[in-house]
Structure formats: structure tokens, C-alpha cells
C-alpha positions in Angstrom: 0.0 0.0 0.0 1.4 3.1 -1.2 0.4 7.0 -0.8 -0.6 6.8 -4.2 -3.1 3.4 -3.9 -6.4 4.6 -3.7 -5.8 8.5 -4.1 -5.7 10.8 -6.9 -1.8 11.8 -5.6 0.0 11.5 -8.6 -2.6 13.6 -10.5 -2.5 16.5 -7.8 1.4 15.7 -8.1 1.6 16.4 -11.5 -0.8 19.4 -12.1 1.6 21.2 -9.6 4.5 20.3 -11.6 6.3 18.4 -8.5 9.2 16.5 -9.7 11.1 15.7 -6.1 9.3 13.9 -3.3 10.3 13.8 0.5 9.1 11.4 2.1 8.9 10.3 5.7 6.5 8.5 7.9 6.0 6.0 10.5 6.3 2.5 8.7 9.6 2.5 6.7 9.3 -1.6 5.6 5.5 -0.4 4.8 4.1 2.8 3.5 7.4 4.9 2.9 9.3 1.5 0.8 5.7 1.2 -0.9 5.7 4.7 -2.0 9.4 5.0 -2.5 9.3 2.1 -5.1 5.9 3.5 -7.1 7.3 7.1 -6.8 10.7 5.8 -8.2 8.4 4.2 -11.0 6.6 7.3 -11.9 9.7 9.4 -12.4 9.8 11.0 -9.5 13.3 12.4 -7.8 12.9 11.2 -4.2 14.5 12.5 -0.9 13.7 9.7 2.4 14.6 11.9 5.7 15.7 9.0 7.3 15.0 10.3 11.2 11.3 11.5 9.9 10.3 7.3 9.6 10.2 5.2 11.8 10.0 1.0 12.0 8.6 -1.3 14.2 11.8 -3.4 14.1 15.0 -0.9 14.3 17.1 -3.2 12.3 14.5 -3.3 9.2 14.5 1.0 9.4 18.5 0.8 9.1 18.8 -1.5 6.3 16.4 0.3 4.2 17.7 3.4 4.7 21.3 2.4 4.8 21.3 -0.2 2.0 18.0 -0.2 -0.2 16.5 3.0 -0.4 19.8 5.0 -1.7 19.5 2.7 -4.7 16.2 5.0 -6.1 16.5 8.0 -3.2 18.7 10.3 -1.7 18.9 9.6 1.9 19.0 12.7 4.4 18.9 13.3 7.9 15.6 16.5 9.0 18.4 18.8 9.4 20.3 17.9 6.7 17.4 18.3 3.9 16.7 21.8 6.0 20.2 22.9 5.8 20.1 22.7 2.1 20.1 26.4 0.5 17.3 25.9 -1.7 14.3 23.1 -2.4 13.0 22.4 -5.7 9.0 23.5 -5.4 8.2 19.8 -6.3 8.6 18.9 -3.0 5.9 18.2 -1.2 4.7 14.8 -0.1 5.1 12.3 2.8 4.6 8.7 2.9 
């Protein structure tokens, strides 16, 4: 189950001319790799804040955001991503 299952996301995406995603959320192995891998589908550049998600099983969280999701994603830390002198206007969507 992604962010975009169910919901007319990537057509609201899209008529605002959003090319980069950050995402974050609260169930890395669920929701965030769902959307991650669609997102990565559709095109999408994708930032995962990796201290805005969260997993139920610690060990899952680090290997997807150590090992798989830097394969289709930057990976950033909150401050990090906030440090950065300027955002592309695309980005606008959590997990």
C-alpha cells in the first residue's frame, strides 16, 4: 500500500509540476518503501529523511535506509534536507 493506492496523488502531483518527493512516515518496511518504489516508477526524484520514519523493528528502518532505499532515493537526515540552500518546489509529499 502506497500513498498513491487509492488516491488521486500523482494527478494533484503532477498538475503542480512536482518532480522531487520527500518522504517520511511512520512505517519505513510499509508505507514509505511502498511509496518510495511507485514514486521511483513514476519518475519522481525522491529524498527519504531517514529520522522523519520510523519502523517497528529498528534493524528493518536501518537496512532500508542504509542499504536499499539510496539505490532510487537520496537519503538525508531532517536537518540535513533543512540545511540545504534551496528546495525544488516539487517537493511536497510524505509517505
Amino acid at each position: 500500500m502506497s500513498a498513491f493506492t487509492g488516491s488521486d496523488l500523482q494527478v494533484v502531483l503532477r498538475s503542480l509540476g512536482a518532480g522531487t518527493l520527500v518522504l517520511t512516515g511512520i512505517a519505513t518496511s510499509g508505507v514509505v518503501l511502498s511509496t518510495l518504489r511507485q514514486a521511483a516508477d513514476l519518475d519522481y526524484r525522491l529524498v527519504v529523511l531517514s529520522d522523519g520514519c520510523l519502523d517497528a523493528d529498528p534493524e528493518v528502518h536501518r537496512v532500508l535506509t542504509e542499504k536499499v532505499f539510496p539505490r532510487q532515493a537520496a537519503v538525508r537526515t531532517v536537518a540535513q534536507w533543512a540545511a540545504q540552500p534551496a528546495h525544488d518546489g516539487g517537493e511536497v509529499s510524505q509517505a
